[in-house]
C-alpha positions as CSV (number, residue, x, y, z in Angstrom):
1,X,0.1,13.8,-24.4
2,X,2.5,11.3,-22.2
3,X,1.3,8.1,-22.3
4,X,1.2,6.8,-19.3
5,X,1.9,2.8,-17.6
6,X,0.8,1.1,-14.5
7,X,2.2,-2.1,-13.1
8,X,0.9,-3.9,-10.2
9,X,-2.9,-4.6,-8.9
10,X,-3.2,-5.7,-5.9
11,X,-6.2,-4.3,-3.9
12,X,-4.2,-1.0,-3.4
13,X,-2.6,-0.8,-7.2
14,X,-6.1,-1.8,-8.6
15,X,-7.9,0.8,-6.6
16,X,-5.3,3.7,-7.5
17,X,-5.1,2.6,-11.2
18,X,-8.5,2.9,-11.3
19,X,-8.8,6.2,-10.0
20,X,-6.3,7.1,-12.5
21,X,-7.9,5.5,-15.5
22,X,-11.0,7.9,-14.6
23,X,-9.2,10.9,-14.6
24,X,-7.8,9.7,-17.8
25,X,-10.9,8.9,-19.6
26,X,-12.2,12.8,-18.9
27,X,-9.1,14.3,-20.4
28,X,-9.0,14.6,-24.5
29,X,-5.8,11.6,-24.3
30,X,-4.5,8.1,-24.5
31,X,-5.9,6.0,-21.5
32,X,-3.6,3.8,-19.3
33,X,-1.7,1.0,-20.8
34,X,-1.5,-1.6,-17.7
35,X,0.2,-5.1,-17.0
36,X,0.3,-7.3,-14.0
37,X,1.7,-10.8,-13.4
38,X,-1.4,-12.1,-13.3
39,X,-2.9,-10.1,-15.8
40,X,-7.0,-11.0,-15.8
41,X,-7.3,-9.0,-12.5
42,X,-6.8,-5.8,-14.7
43,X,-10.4,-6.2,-16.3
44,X,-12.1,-4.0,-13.9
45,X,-9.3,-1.3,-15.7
46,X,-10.7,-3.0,-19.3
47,X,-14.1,-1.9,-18.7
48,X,-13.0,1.9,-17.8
49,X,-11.0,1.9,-20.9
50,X,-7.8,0.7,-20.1
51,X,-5.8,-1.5,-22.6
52,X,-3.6,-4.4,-21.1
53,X,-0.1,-5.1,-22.5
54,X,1.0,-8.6,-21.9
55,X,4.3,-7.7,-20.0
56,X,6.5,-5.2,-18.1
57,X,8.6,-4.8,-21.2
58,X,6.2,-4.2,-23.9
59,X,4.3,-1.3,-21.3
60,X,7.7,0.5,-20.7
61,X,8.2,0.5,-24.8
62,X,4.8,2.1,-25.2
63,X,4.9,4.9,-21.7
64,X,6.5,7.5,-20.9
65,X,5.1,7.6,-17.7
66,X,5.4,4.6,-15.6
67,X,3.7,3.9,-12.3
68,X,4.6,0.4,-9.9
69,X,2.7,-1.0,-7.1
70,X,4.1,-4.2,-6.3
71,X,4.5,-6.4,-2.8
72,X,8.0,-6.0,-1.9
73,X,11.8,-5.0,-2.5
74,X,12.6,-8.3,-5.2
75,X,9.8,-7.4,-7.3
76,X,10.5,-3.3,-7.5
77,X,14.1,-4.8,-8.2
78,X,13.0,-7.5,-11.0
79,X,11.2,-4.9,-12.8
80,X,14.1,-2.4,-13.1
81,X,15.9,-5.1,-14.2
82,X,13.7,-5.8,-17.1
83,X,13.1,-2.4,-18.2
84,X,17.0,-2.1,-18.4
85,X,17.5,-4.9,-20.2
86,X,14.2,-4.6,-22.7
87,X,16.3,-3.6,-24.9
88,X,14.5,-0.4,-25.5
89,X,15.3,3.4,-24.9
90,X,14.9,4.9,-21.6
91,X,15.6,8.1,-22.3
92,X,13.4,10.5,-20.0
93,X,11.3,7.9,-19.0
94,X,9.9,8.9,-15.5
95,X,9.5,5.4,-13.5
96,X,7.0,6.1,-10.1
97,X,7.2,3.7,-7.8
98,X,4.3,4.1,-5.1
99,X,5.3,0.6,-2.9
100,X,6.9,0.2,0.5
101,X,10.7,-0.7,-0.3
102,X,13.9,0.0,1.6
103,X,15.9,3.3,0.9
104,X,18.9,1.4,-0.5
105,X,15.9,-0.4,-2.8
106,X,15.3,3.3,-4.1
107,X,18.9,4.1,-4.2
108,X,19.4,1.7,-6.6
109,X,17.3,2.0,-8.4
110,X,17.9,6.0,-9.0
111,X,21.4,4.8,-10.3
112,X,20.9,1.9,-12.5
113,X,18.0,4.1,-14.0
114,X,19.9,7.6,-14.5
115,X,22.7,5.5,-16.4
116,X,20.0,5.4,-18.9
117,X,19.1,8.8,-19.1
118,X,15.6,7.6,-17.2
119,X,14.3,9.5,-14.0
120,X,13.0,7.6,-10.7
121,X,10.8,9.1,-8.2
122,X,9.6,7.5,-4.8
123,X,6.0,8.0,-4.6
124,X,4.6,5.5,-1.3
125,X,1.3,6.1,-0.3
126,X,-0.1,6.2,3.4
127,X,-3.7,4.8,3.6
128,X,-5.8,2.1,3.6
129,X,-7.9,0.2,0.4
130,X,-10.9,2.2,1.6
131,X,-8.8,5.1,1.2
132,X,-7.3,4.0,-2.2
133,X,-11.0,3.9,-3.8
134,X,-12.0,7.0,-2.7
135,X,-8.9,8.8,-3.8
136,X,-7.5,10.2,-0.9
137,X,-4.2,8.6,-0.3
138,X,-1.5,10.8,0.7
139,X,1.7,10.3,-1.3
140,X,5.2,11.3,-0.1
141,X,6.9,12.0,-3.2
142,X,11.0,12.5,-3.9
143,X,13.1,12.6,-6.9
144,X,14.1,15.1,-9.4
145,X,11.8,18.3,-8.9
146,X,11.1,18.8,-13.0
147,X,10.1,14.9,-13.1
148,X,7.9,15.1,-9.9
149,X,6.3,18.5,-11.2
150,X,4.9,16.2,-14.6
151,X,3.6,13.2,-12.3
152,X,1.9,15.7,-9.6
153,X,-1.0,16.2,-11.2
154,X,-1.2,12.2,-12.4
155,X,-1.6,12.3,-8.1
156,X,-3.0,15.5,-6.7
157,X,-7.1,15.4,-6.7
158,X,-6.7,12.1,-8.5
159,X,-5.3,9.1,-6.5
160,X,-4.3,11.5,-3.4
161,X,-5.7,14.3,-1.4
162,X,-2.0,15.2,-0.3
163,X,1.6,15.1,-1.9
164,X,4.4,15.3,0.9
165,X,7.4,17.3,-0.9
166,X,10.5,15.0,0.3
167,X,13.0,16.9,-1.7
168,X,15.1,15.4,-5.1
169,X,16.7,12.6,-2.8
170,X,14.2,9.8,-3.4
171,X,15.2,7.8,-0.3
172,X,13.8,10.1,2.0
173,X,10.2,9.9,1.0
174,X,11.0,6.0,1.5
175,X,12.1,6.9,4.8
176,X,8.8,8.7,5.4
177,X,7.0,5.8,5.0
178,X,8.9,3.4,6.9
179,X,8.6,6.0,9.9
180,X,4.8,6.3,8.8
181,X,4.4,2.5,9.4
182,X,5.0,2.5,13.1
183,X,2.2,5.2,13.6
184,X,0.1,2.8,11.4
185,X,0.8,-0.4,12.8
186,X,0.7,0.5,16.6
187,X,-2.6,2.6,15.9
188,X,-4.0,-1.0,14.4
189,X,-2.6,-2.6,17.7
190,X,-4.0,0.4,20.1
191,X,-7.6,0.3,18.1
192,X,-7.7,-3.3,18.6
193,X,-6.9,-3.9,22.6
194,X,-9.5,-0.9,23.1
195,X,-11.9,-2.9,21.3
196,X,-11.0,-6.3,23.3
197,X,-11.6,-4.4,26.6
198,X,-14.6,-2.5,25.6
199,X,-15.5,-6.2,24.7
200,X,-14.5,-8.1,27.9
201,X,-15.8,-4.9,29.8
202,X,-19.7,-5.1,28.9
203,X,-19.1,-1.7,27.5
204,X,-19.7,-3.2,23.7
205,X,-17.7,-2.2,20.6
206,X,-20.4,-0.2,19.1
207,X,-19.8,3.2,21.7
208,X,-16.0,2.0,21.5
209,X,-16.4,2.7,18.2
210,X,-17.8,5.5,18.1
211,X,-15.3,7.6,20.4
212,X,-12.8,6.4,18.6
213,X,-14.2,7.4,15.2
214,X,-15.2,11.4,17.4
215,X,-12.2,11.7,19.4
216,X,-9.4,10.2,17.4
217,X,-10.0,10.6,13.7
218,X,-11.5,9.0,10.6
219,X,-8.6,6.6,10.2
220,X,-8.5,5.5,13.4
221,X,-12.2,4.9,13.1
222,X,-11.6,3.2,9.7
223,X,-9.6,0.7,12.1
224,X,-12.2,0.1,14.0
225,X,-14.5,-0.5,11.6
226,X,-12.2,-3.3,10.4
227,X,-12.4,-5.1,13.3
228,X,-16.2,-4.8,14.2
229,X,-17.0,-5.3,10.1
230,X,-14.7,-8.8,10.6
231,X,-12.6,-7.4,7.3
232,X,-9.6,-8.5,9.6
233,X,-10.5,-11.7,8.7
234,X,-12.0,-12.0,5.2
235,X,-13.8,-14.8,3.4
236,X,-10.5,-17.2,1.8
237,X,-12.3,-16.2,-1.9
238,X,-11.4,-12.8,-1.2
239,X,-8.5,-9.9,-0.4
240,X,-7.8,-8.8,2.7
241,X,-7.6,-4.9,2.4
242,X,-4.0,-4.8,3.2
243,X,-2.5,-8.4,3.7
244,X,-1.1,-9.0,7.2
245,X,2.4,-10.4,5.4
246,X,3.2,-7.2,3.6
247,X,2.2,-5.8,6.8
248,X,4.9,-7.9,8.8
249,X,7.4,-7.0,5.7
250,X,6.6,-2.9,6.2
251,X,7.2,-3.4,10.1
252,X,10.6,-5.2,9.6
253,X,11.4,-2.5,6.9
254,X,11.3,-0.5,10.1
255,X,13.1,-2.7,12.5
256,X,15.9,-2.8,9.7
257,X,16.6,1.0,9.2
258,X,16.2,1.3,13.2
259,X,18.8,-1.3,13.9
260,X,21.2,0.6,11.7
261,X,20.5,4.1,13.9
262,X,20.2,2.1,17.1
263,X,16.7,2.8,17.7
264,X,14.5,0.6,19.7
265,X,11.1,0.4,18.7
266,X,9.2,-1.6,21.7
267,X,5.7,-1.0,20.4
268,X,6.2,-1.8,17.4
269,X,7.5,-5.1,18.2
270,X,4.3,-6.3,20.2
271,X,2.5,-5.5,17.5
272,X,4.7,-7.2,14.8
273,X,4.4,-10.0,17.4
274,X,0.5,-10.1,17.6
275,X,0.5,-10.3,14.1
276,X,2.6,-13.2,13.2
277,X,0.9,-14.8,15.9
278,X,-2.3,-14.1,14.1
279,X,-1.5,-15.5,11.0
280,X,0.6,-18.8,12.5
281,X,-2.8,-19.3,13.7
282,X,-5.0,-18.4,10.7
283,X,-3.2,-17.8,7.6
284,X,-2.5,-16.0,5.1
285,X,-5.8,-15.0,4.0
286,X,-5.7,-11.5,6.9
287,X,-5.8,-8.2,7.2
288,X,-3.0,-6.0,8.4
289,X,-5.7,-5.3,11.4
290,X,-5.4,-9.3,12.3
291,X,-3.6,-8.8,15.6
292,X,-7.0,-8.2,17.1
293,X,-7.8,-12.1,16.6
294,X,-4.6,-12.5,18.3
295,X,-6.2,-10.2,21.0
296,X,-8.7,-11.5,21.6
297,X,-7.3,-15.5,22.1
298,X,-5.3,-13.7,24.5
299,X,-8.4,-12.2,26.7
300,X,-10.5,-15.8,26.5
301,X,-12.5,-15.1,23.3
302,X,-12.5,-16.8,19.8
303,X,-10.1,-15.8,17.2
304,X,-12.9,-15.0,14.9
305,X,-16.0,-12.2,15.7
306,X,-19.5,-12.9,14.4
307,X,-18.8,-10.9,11.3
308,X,-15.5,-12.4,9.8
309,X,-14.9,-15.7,7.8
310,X,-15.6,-18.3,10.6
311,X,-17.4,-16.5,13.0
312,X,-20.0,-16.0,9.7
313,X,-20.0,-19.4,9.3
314,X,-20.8,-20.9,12.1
């Protein structure tokens, strides 16, 4: 059987490696070979069986299968880089990327890859870290059909609960995403001023929350529950689901791409606004759901809710 690579664990990559690792343990095969930059936050993978390689290189010598889950554009394009220049055979390798890059990131990459006989598909995910643990990510998936027919059922049931054919030109599921993002971001922003009012109201966040949750759908109500839980601003010892700067880096993916096709995207940009404002104000150490801090400065309350890092401190 393929043997199969992951790269990158973050609180997404972690949670979808892990996922993977389990599926791979049930199966009568090699488990996942795995490497990250900073290579101790793979042990959670250790203990389900995984084996850690000490670098890019060495993993792409030993997989067939490689997936990536890294932060942005430079990093997709540094490992490419090194896999080209490992200095060993590529030859119907499949790469996977699952991160949030530019088209022109995946074009790129598709070229520099197929001079070596290796196959790239675009794989990003929509979904939250919640999400990510419990397997049901949905992936948007392009690239050569034969390559993404070996990888689908490395996904399907496993890491995802949906794969979104985008056709054997791997920029368009990038595209997907990037369009995906400005649902995502303005839903974060929409879920947080309802929550500020119901706030400010007297009406309280707990019936807020639970209409939202009824009448607009789980991940909505996953939102919410970031906001009232205080994950939007976690203890400075821990992850932030999704960080607020890859976050600001998704939405200016967008703004990019709608420049080019002179599009304006006015919501987007009060949201991408209320989030940098949140993290001038409180650091790094946020949640892509931060704005609502932001929020509620704006409507005469503290930054912080009883729940998240200083609000549970004081």
């Amino acid at each position: 059987m393929t043997q199969i690579g992951w790269f990158g664990l973050g609180s997404m990559g972690l949670a979808m490696a892990s996922n993977l690792q389990r599926h791979l343990a049930r199966r009568t095969g090699p488990g996942l070979i795995y490497s990250n930059r900073t290579i101790s936050r793979g042990e959670p993978l250790k203990k389900l069986g995984g084996t850690p390689a000490d670098n890019f290189s060495k993993l792409v010598s030993q997989c067939g299968i490689i997936f990536t889950m890294v932060s942005n554009d430079s990093v997709l394009q540094e490992l490419v880089t090194t896999a080209i220049n490992s200095g060993h055979s590529l030859k119907d390798k499949i790469f996977v990327d699952c991160s949030t890059v530019l088209p022109e990131t995946v074009g790129t990459a598709v070229s520099k890859l197929k001079e070596k006989d290796a196959k790239f598909l675009s794989a990003p995910v929509f979904g939250g870290n919640p999400i990510a643990v419990d397997g049901k990510l949905v992936f948007a998936i392009g690239g050569p059909k034969q390559a993404a027919e070996v990888v689908k059922p490395f996904i399907q049931d496993v890491m995802g609960r949906k794969v979104i054919d985008c056709g054997e030109d791997a920029m368009k599921s990038s595209l997907l995403k990037i369009a995906g993002n400005i649902v995502t971001v303005n839903l974060m922003e929409a879920v947080g001023e309802a929550q500020v009012f119901a706030e400010k109201t007297g009406l309280g966040t707990g019936p807020m929350e639970d209409l939202i949750g009824e009448a607009f759908g789980g991940v909505a109500g996953g939102y919410s529950k970031r906001l009232t839980t205080g994950a939007y601003a976690p203890p400075l010892d821990s992850r932030p689901g999704f960080g607020v700067s890859l976050a600001i880096k998704d939405a200016r993916h967008a703004f990019s791409m709608a420049k080019e096709h002179n599009v304006e995207l006015p919501g987007l940009q009060v949201s991408l606004d209320n989030m940098e404002a949140a993290r001038e104000y409180a650091g790094e150490c946020l949640d892509s759901s931060s704005m609502y801090g932001y929020l509620r400065q704006k409507a005469g309350l503290e930054f912080w809710n009883e729940k998240s890092r200083q609000g549970n401190s004081q």
